[in-house]
C-alpha positions in Angstrom: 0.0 0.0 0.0 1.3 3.3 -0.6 2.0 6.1 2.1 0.1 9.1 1.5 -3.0 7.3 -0.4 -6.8 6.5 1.0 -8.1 3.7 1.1 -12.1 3.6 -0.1 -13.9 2.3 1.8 -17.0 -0.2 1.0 -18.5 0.3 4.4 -19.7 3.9 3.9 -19.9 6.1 0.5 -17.7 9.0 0.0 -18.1 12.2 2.1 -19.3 15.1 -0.3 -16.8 17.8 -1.0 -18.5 20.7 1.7 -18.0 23.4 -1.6 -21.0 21.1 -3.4 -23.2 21.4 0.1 -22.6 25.7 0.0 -23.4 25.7 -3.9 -27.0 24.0 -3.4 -28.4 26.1 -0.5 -29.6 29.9 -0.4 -28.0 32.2 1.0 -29.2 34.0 4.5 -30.3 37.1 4.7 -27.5 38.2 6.6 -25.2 37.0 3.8 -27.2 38.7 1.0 -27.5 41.7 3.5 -23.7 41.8 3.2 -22.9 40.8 0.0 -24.6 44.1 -0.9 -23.2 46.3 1.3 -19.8 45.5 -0.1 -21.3 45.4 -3.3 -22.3 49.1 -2.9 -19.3 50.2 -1.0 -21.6 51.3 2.2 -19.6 48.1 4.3 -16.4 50.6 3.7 -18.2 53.9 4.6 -19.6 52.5 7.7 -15.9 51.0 8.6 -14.5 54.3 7.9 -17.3 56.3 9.9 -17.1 53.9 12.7 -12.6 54.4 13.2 -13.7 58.3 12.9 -16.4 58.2 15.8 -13.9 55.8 18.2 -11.3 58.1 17.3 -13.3 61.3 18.2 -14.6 59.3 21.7 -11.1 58.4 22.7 -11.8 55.0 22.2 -8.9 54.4 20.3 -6.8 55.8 23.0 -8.0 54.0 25.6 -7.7 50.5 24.1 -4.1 51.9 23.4 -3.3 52.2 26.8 -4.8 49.0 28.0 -2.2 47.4 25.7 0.7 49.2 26.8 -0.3 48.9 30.4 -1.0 44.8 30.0 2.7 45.0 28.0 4.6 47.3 30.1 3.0 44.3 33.6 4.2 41.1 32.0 7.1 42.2 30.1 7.1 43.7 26.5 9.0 40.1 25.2 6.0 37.6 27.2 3.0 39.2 25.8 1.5 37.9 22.0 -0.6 39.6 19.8 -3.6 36.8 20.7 -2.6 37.9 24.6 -3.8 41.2 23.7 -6.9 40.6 21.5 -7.9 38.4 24.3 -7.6 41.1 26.6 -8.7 44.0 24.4 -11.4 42.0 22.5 -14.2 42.1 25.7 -13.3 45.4 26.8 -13.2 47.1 23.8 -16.6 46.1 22.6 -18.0 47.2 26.1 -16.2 50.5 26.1 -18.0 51.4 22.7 -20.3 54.0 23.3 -23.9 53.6 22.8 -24.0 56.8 20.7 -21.8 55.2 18.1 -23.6 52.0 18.3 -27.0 53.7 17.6 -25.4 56.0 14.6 -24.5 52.4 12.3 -27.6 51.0 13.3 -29.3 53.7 12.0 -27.3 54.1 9.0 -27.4 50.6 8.5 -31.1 50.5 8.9 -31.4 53.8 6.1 -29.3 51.5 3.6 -31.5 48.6 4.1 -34.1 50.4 3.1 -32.7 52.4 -0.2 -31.9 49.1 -1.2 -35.3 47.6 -0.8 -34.7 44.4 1.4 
């Protein structure tokens, strides 16, 4: 037998390729929901307006100086980029104010509807 090779088996038929399974289904809503907001370019707008308003808050800063802090307490050459996304990643979503959230929802919610869906 060579290395490398499977052997088929009689026992069970061969597992579908998971590509065929995504080609036969729909799509959800959130997918098509996304699809065209890249399609437009609106998924790029609300990214860019979303830095601007964390920015503006001092968001930015502040997850800035968590990281340096968390760096400077266990040594800058024992902390990993996935030390500080584990860190950041909870507090930052908390710390985002619910004035920014309400802004993309809204423009979110306005895009939805000039696109008919």
């Amino acid at each position: 037998m060579e290395t490398g090779r499977m052997r088929a088996s009689i026992k069970r038929p061969p597992t579908p390729d998971a590509e065929d399974e995504d080609q036969d289904r729909e799509p959800t809503l959130q997918e098509i929901i996304n699809i065209k907001l890249i399609e437009s370019g609106e998924k790029e707008r609300l990214k860019e307006l979303l830095r601007e308003r964390l920015t503006e808050c001092g968001w930015k800063d502040e997850m800035k100086s968590l990281c340096r802090s968390f760096t400077r307490k266990k040594g800058r050459n024992n902390v990993t980029v996935d030390d500080l996304v584990h860190l950041i990643t909870p507090k930052g979503r908390a710390a985002v104010p619910d004035s920014v959230k309400a802004e993309l929802l809204q423009r979110i919610r306005s895009f939805l509807q000039s696109a008919a869906l």
